[in-house]
N, C-alpha and C positions, 0 to 999 in steps of 0.2 A: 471254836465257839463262833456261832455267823454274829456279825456284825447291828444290830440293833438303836443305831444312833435315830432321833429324833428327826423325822421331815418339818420342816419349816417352809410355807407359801413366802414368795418373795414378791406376788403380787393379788391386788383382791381379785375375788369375785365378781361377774357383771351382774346388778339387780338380777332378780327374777320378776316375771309379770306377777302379778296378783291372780288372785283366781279370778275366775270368768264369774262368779256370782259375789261377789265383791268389788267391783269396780265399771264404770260408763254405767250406760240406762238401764243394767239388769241389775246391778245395787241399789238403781233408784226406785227400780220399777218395783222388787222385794222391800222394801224401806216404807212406801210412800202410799202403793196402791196393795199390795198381796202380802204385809207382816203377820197375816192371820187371819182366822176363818172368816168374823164377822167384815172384816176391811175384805177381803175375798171378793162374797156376795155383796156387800154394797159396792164396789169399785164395778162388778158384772152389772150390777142394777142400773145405775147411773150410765153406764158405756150402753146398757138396750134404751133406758129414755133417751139420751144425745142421736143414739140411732134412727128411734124413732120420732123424735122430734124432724131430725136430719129429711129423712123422709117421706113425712108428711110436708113438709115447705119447703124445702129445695125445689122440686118443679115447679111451685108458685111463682119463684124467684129465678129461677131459670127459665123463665117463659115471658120476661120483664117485657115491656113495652116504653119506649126513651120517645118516639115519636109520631106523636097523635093531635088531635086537636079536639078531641071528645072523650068521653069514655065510652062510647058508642063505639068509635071509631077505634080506641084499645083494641075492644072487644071483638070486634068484627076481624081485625089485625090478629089476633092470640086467635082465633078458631079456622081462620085460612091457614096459620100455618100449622097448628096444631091438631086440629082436629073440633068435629062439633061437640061442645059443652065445657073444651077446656078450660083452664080459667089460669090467670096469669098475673102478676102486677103490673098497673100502670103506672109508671113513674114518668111518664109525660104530663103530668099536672104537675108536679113539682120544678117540670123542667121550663111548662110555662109558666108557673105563679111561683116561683123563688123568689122574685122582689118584692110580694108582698108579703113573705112569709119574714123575710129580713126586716123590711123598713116600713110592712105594713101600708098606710095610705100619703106616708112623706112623699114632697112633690118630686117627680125620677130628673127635673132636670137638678134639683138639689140633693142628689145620692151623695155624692163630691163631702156635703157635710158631715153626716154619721161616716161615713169613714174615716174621714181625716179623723173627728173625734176618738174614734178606736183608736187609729194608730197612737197618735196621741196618748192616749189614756197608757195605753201599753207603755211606752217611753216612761210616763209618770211613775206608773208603778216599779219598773221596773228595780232605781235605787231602794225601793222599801222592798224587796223580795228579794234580792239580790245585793248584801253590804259591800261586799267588793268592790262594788260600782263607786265613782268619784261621791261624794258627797255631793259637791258643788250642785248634783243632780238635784237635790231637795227641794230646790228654790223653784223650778220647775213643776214640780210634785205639787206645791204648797198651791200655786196660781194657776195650776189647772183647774179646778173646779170653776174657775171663773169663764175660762177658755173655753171648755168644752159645753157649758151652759147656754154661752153666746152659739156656737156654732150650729148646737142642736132647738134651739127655739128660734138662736135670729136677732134684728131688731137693733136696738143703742146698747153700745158696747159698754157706753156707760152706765147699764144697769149691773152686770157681773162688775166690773169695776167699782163700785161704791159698794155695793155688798160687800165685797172681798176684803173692803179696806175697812172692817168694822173689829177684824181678825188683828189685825197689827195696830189699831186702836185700844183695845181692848188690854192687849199685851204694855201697850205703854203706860198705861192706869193701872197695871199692877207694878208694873216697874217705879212709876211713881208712888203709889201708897206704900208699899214695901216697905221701904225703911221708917215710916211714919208710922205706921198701924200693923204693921206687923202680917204673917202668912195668909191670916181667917179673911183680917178684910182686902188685903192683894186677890182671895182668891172671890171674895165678891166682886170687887170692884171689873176684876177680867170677867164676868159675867155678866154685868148689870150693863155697865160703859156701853156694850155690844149691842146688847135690846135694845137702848134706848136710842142708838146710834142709828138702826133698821128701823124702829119704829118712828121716830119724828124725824130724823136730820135725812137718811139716804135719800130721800123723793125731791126734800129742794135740794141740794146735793145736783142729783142726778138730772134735774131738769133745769138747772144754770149751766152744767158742765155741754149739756146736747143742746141747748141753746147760744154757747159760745164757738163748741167743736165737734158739730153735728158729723157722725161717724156711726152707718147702722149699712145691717142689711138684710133681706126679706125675711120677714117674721113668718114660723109655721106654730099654726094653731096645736096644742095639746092633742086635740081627735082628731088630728093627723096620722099622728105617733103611734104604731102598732109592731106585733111582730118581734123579732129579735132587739130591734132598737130598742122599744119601751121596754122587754125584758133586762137589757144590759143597763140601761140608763136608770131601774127602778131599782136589779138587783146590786148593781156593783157602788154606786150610792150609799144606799143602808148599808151596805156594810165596811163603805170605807166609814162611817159616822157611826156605827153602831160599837164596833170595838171601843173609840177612846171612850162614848158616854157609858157601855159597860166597865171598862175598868174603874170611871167616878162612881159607877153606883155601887161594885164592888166594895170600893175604900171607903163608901159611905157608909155601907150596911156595917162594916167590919170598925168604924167611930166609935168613939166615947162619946161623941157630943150626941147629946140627947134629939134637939130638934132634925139635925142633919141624919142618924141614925133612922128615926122612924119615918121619915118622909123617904129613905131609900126603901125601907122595911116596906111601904106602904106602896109606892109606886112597884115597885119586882111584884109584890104577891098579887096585885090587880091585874097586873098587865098579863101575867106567866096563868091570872085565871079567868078570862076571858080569851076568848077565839078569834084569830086574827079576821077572820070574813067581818065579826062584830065590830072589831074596831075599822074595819075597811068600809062600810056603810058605815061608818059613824063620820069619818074622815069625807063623805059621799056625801053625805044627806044631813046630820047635825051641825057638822064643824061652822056653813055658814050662817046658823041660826047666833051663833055668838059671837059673828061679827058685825062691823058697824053696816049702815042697808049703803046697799052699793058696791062693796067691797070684792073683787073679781079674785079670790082665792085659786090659783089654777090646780084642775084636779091632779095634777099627776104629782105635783109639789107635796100637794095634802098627802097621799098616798104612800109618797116618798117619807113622809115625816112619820104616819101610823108605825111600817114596816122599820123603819130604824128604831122606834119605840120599842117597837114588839121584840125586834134580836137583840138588842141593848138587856133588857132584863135578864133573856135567856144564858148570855152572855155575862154579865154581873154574877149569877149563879156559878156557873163555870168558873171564873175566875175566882170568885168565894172558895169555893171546892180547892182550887191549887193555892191559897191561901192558907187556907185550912190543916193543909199537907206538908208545909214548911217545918222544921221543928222549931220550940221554943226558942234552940239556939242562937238561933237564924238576927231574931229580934234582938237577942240579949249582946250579940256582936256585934250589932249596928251599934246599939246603945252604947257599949264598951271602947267604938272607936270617937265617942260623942259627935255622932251624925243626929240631927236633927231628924223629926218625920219624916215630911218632904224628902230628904236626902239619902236617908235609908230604905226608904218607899221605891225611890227611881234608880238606887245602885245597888242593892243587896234581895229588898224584897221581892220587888215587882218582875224583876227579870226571871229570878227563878220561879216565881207564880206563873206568869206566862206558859215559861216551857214548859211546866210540868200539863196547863190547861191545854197543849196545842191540839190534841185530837177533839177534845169539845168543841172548841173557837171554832176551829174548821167543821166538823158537823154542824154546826151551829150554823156556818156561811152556805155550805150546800142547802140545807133545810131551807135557809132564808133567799136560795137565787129562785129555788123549785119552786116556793111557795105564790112566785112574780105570778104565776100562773093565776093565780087567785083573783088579779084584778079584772078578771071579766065579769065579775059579778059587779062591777060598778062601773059598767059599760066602757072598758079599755079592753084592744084588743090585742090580747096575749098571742103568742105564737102557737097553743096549742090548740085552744078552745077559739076565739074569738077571729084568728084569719082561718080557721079551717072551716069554721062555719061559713064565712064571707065566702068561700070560695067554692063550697058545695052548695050555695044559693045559687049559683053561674045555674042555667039550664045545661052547657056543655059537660058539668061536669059532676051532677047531682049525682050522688048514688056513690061517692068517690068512698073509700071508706080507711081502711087499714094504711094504705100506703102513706095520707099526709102526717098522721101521727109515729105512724115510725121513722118518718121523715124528722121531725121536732125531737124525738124523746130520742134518736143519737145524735143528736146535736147537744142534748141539755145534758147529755151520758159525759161524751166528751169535754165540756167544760167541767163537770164534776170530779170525774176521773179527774183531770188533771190538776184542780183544786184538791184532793187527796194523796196524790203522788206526792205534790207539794210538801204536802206535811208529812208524809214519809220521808222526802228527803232535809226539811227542816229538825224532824225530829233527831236523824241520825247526825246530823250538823251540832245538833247543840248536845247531844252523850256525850259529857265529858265526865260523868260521874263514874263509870266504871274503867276509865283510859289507865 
């Protein structure tokens, strides 16, 4: 009888590869672009338009011109080496007018300023985009606006300075009413104190303080300011100020109290139905009719205050929306731990409203940097419209055309994009509901 005992492996197997149409870019490539007829021909469609897009402007772009002193002079340059009739980009207009496409008509030997401010600004932000960062950072954050104000207009430093100090005025007046009058009038009194602190007290204030410890230095006029500057200084402004007064109108709209409810009710649906260009001639051309005669309102200020209006409402909406989206429970568990409004407002509600609004917030902020654009219509001169005109007015270089706007709109790509990224990587930051 042969022998029939049982083989037993005494060691494993080495994997096997996968198949070749299951794994690297031919799984990706069956997956992505070729899982079926119609994804097929559209993935073939899209690959002939790239192609022929490719194409058609790649020699445009390959025929670049970096150094010239005309567009005459391009031109004449692109057809000696290319041939007669070619045609080419000039991007030696960009390589000569890039500082006014940046800082517009600011004086060059005061360049020094708008960038320190950048830098700056950057450091500022940086604790609020970034919590890891020491805290300590805040305090920074909170007194830049006064810094960068000074640097980029100029002048008595004691004017940012007594402004600024209407903020921590205002804050002590609630602290003080607080325990007397209770939340409603703490939260008038930190709005009221402020006004009245800017409107009567800052000016003698400010002109005792420069008459004791005169401290300034050269003032640049508002139509100065064009270009990148006036874009970053109007966009990034409204929307450090635009978030907190949307989350008040939010919390307003979303009140019991009757008069507080319909004054937010009433402010969002005006603002959200008129057209920012209308409120940007109004901030232009009406705003000094209802001031006292005399009164030197600077335009870029006015503009600044329209455009934080305008994203404020947009924004209240949004935050409504992730409001909205909370469940009942949310509220009913604050209540249960007896949190007060206020206190379940800033640790329970508002935090997860936030997260859930972050892809509005941030569309909301791209919508509101692009839109900076807009103020050439009230004779400021944008990066797009306003210095491209200035500069095809040049006889050297009339006739310029395609190259300075593509010049601008991947600059405004890149801050955007990366304002987006942002919030892809904030959002994946705060997923902790499905962990």
């Amino acid at each position: 009888m042969s022998n029939s005992s049982a083989f037993v492996r005494t060691e494993m197997l080495p994997p096997m590869a996968p198949p070749v149409s299951q794994a690297g870019a031919v799984k990706w490539l069956r997956e992505n672009l070729f899982s079926g007829p119609l994804n097929t021909i559209l993935t073939l469609l899209g690959v002939g338009a790239v192609a022929l897009l490719f194409w058609e402007f790649a020699p445009w772009f390959w025929r670049s011109v970096w150094n010239a002193n005309s567009l005459t002079e391009c031109r004449q340059i692109i057809e000696e080496r290319y041939g007669a009739g070619a045609t080419g980009a000039c991007w030696a207009v960009i390589k000569e007018r890039w500082p006014q496409y940046l800082f517009g008509f600011y004086p060059s030997h005061l360049y020094w300023r708008p960038v320190l401010a950048f830098a700056l600004m950057c450091v500022a932000v940086a604790p609020v985009l970034y919590p890891q960062l020491p805290k300590k950072m805040m305090w920074f954050t909170l007194i830049y606006p006064a810094i960068g104000f000074w640097l980029l207009w100029g002048g008595s430093i004691w004017v940012p300075v007594v402004a600024l100090a209407g903020l921590p005025i205002g804050y002590l007046a609630a602290r003080i009413i607080l325990p007397i009058g209770g939340a409603i009038l703490a939260t008038i009194a930190a709005i009221v104190v402020p006004v009245v602190w800017w409107l009567f007290l800052a000016l003698p204030v400010e002109l005792a303080l420069e008459a004791m410890i005169p401290a300034s230095i050269e003032q640049v006029r508002s139509r100065e300011f064009g270009g990148f500057v006036l874009a970053f200084t109007i966009g990034f402004t409204a929307i450090a100020f635009s978030l907190p007064l949307g989350i008040l109108l939010a919390l307003g709209r979303q009140s019991d109290m009757f008069i507080v409810n319909k004054l937010s009710v009433g402010f969002i649906e005006f603002i959200r139905g008129v057209p920012l260009i209308t409120l940007l001639f109004t901030a232009s051309l009406l705003l000094n009719y209802f001031l006292p005669p005399g009164t030197d309102f600077d335009i870029i200020l006015r503009v600044i205050i329209m455009v934080t209006l305008f994203a404020a409402a947009y924004i209240a909406e949004v935050i409504r929306g992730g409001l909205a989206a909370l469940p009942k429970g949310q509220y009913e568990a604050a209540a249960s731990l007896g949190l007060d409004y206020w206190k379940a407002t800033r640790l329970i509600i508002m935090p997860q409203a936030l997260k859930i609004s972050i892809p509005g917030i941030v569309s909301t902020f791209i919508g509101l940097f692009k839109d900076t654009t807009l103020v050439v219509f009230v004779g400021l001169l944008d990066p797009l419209k306003g210095i491209t005109d200035a500069v095809r007015a040049s006889t050297d270089w009339k006739g310029v055309y395609w190259e300075p706007y593509i010049f601008v709109g991947t600059i405004f790509f890149f801050i955007c994009f990366g304002m987006s990224r942002y919030s892809m990587y904030l959002e994946r930051k705060l997923k902790t509901d499905h962990r």
